[in-house]
C-alpha positions in Angstrom: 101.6 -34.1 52.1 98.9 -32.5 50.2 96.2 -31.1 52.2 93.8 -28.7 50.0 90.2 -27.9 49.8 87.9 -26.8 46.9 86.9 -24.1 50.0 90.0 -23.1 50.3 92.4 -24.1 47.3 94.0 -21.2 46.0 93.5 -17.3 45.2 90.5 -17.5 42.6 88.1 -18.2 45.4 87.1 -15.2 47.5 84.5 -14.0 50.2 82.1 -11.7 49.0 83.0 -8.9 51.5 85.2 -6.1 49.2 83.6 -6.9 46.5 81.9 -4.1 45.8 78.4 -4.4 46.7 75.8 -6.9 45.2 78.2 -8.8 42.5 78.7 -12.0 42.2 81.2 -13.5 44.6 82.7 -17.8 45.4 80.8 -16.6 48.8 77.7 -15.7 47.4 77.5 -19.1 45.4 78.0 -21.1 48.0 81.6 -21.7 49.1 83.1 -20.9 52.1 86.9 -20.5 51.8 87.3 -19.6 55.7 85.7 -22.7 56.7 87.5 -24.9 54.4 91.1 -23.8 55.8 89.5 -24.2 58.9 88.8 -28.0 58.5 92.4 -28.5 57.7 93.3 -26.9 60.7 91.5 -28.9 63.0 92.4 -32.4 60.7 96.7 -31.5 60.9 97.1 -33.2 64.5 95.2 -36.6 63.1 96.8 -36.3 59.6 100.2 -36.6 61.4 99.9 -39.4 63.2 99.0 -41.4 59.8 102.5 -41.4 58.5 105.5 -43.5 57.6 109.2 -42.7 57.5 109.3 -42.7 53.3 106.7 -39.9 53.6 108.0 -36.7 51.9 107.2 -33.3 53.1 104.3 -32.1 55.1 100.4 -30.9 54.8 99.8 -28.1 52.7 101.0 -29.5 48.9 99.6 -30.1 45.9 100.9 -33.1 45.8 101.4 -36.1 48.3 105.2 -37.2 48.0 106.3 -40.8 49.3 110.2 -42.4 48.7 110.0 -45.1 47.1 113.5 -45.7 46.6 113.5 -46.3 50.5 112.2 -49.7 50.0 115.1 -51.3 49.2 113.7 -55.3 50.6 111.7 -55.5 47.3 114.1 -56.8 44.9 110.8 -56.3 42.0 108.5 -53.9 43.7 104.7 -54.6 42.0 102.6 -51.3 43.0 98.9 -52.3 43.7 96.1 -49.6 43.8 92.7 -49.7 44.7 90.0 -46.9 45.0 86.5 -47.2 46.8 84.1 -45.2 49.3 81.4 -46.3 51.8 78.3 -46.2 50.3 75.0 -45.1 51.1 76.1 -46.0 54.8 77.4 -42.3 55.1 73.4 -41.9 55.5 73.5 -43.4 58.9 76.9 -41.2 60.0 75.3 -38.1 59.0 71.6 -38.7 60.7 73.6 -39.8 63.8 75.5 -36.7 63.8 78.8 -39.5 64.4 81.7 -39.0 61.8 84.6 -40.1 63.4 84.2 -44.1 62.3 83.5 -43.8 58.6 86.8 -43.5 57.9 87.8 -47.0 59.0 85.0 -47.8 56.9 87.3 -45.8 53.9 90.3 -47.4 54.9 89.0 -50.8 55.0 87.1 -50.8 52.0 90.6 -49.8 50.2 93.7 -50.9 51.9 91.6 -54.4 52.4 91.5 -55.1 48.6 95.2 -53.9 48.5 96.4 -56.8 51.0 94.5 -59.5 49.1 97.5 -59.9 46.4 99.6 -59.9 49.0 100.9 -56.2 49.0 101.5 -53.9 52.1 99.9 -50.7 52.1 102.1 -47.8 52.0 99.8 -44.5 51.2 96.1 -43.5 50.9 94.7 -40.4 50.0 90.9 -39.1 50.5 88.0 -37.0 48.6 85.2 -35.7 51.1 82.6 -34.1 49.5 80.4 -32.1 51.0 77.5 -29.4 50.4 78.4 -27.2 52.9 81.8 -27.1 54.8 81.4 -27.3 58.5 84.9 -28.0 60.1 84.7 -29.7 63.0 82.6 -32.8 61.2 85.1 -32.5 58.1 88.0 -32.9 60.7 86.0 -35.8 62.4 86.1 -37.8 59.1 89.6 -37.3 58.4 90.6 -38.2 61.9 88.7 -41.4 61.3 90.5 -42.0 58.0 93.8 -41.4 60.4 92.8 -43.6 62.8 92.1 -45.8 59.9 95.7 -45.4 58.1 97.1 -46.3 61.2 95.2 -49.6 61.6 95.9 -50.9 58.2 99.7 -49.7 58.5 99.5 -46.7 55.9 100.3 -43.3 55.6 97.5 -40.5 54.6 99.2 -38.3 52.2 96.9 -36.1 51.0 93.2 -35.8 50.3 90.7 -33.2 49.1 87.5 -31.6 50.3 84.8 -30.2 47.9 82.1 -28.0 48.9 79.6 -28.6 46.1 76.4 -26.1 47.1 72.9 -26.4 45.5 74.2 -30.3 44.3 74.2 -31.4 47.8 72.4 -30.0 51.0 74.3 -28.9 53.6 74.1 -31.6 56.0 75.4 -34.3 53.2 78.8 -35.1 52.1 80.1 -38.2 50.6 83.2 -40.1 50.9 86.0 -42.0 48.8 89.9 -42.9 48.6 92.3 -44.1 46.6 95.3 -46.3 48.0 98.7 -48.0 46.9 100.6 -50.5 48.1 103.6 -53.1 47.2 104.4 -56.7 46.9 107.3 -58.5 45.4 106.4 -60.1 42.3 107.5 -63.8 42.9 105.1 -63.1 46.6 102.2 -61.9 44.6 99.0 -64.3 45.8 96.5 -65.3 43.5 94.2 -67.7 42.2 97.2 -69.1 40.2 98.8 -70.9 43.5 95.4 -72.6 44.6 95.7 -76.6 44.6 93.1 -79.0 45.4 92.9 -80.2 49.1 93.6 -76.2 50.2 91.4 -75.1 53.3 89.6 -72.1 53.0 89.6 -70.1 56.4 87.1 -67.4 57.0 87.5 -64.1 59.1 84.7 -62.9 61.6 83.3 -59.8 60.1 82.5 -56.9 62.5 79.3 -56.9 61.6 77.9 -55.5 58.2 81.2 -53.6 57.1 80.3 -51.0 54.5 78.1 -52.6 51.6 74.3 -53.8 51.4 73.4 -50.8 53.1 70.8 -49.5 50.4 68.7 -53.2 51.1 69.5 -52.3 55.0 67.9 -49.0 54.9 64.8 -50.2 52.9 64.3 -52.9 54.7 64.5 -51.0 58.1 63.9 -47.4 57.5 61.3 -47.8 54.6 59.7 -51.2 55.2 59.3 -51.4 58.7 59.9 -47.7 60.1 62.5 -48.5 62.8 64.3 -45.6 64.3 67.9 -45.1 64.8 67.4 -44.5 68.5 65.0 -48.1 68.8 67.2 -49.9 71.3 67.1 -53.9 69.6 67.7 -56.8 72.4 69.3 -58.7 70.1 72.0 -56.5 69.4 72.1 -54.7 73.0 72.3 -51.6 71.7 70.3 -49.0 69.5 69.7 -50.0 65.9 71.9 -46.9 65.0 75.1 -47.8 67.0 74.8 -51.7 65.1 74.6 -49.9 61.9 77.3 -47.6 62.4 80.2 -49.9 63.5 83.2 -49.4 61.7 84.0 -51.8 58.8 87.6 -54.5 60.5 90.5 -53.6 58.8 92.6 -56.8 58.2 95.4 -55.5 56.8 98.1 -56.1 59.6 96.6 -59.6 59.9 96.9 -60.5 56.7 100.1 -59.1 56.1 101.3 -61.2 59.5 99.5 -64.1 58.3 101.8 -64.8 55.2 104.5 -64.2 57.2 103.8 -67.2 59.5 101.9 -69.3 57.2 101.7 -70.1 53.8 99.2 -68.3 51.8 97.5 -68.6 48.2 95.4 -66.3 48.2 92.9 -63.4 50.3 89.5 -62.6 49.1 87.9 -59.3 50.8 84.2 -60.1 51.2 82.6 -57.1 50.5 79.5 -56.0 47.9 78.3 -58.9 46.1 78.7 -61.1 49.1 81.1 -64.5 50.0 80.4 -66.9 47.1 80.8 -63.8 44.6 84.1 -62.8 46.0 85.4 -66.0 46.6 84.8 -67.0 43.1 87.4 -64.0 41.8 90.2 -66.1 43.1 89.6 -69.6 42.1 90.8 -70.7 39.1 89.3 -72.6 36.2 88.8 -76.4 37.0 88.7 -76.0 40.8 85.9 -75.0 43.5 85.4 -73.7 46.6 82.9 -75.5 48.9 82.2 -73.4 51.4 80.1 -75.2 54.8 77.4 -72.7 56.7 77.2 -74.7 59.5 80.9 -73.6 60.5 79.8 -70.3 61.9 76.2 -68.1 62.9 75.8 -65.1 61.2 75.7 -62.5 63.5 72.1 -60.9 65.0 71.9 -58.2 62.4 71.8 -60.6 59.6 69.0 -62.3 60.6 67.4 -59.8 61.7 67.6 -58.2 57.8 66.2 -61.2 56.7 63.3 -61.9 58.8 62.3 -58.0 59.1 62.4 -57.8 55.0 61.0 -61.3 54.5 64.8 -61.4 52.3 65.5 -65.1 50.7 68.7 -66.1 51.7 70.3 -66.2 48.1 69.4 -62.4 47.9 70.9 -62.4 51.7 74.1 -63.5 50.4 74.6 -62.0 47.9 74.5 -58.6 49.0 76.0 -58.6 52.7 78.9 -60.6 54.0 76.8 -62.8 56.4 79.6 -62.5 58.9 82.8 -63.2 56.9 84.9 -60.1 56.2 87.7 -61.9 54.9 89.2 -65.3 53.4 92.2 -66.8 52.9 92.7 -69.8 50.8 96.0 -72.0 52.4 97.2 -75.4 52.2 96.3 -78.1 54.6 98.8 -78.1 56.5 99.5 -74.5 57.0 95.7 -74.6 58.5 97.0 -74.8 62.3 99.5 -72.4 62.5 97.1 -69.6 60.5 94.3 -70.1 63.2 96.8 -69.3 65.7 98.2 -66.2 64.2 94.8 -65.1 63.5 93.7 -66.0 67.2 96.9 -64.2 68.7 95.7 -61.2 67.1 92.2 -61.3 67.9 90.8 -62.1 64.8 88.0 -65.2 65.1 89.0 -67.1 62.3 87.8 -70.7 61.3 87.9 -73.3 58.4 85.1 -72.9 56.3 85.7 -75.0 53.4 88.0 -77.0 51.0 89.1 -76.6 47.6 88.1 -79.7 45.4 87.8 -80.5 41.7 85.2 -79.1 39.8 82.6 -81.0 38.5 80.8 -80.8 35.3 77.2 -80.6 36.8 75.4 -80.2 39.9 76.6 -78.6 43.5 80.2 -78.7 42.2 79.4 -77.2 38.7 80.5 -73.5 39.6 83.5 -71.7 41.0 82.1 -71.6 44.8 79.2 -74.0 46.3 77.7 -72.7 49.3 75.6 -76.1 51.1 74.5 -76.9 54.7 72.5 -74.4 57.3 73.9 -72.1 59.2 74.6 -72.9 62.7 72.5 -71.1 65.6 
């Protein structure tokens, strides 16, 4: 497993003590080597626990090494990669002072786009960048994207930290990942196998996963000058804890799901909201109609909107309004997906139908949002 640092990441970076004085030095400019082996210190006990048995090698590479010959069940092995971050919702981590739950956010954000074809995720590696290296907060991230690797059913295999002085301050850092994973080609899900008369079923999101957070923060922080601390009734807890819960990882569940249920195809609600997403797996000549009444957004959606005086469309189009996840299956695989999905503690429910498109009206586009949302 690869485990360098851009603090710490070979022999041309050294502190400025013996170097004669007043030169120029990697120290002087703003990296600290020391620190950065330091953070991989503290992050080896987490990034060992985020592992699988066709993982190659240990921390410390250049490279992250997995077997692939070791998965002999795929008969033709389709590799699926995906690479993503966490937004401007890093903002709320870091004024928190919390970093340990970002990297479900990570983890989610990639391995959840991975499962949508179908594929299991295998590995995951990680960029942190940061404008000043402080370990134990670099360690905190990577044991969340650990924690994270382990939820979704993946091995971390490597990842990089950059100090980048004078182009960030030293409090901020960003985040992002890369991920692969594998399907067999004749099991690969897709807009391809939808029919008419499927059921669309949606997945309770945890709450506003990791996108819209740039129309969050105005709205709350700019708008209406809300603290993090504020402690909001409606979510009974501070406005900072509701902002910072980690993004669901559905992986598992989706990967158990198609193997008790027939599946066509996942879509991963994320930026751009439901109808959006739902729209990139529907094929030409069909639509999704998708019923609001069949669940309540949860408070912090509401809360948003009525804060920010946000129109709905603009609403749903940038946050997931409580659905983290869909999955498109036939009728009468509708029963026993609901009770995977509830054996695993995932609220699930049908949310719509796939029907014929028309040429005009509700039913002109790919996905038709229509009815109110239940209180």
């Amino acid at each position: 497993m690869s485990g360098n640092s851009d603090a710490g990441n070979g022999s041309a970076g050294t502190s400025g003590a013996g170097n004669g004085g007043g030169g120029a030095s990697y120290a002087a400019a703003g990296v600290d080597i020391e620190a950065g082996d330091r953070a991989v210190e503290l992050m080896k006990e987490w990034v060992k626990k985020a592992t699988r048995p066709e993982v190659v090698g240990g921390l410390g590479g250049f490279a992250g090494l997995f077997d692939a010959s070791a998965l002999k069940r795929y008969e033709r092995p389709l590799l699926a990669s995906a690479t993503d971050g966490v937004g401007t919702k890093v903002d709320i981590a870091r004024r928190m002072g919390v970093y340990d739950t970002i990297g479900h956010d990570l983890v989610a954000m990639v391995m959840d786009d991975i499962v949508v074809c179908g594929a299991e995720p295998l590995f995951m590696t990680d960029y942190i960048c940061v404008g000043k290296v402080h370990p134990e907060r670099v360690a905190a991230i990577v044991k969340g994207i650990a924690e994270g690797c382990v939820l979704a059913g993946c091995a971390l295999v490597g990842g990089e930290t950059a100090e980048h002085p004078g182009l960030l301050g030293p409090d901020e850092f960003d985040v992002a990942g890369a991920g692969t994973g594998v399907v067999e080609a004749d099991r690969l899900l897709g807009a391809d196998r939808i029919r008419t008369g499927d059921a669309v079923i949606a997945m309770a999101s945890s709450g506003l996963h990791s996108n819209g957070y740039s129309l969050v923060r105005h709205v709350l922080f700019d708008r209406a000058g809300w603290a993090l601390d504020r402690e909001v009734p409606e979510f009974g807890r501070t406005l900072g804890e509701e902002l910072l819960e980690p993004t669901r990882i559905y992986s598992l569940d989706c990967l158990a799901l198609t193997r008790t249920a027939e599946v066509h195809a996942y879509s991963h609600i994320t930026g751009g909201g439901l109808a959006n997403n739902l729209a990139r797996v529907i094929p030409d000549g069909l639509h999704a109609v998708v019923d609001r009444a069949t669940w309540a957004p949860g408070a912090v959606f509401d809360l948003v909107g009525a804060v920010g005086e946000v129109a709905r469309p603009e609403l749903e189009k940038t946050l997931n309004m409580g659905v983290g996840m869909m999955a498109v299956v036939p009728a009468e695989s509708v029963d026993v997906a609901l009770t995977t999905l509830a054996d695993r503690g995932v609220d699930a429910w049908v949310a719509g139908e796939i029907t014929d498109r028309a040429e005009s009206g509700e039913h002109a586009g790919p996905v038709g949002m229509i009815g109110d949302y239940a209180s």
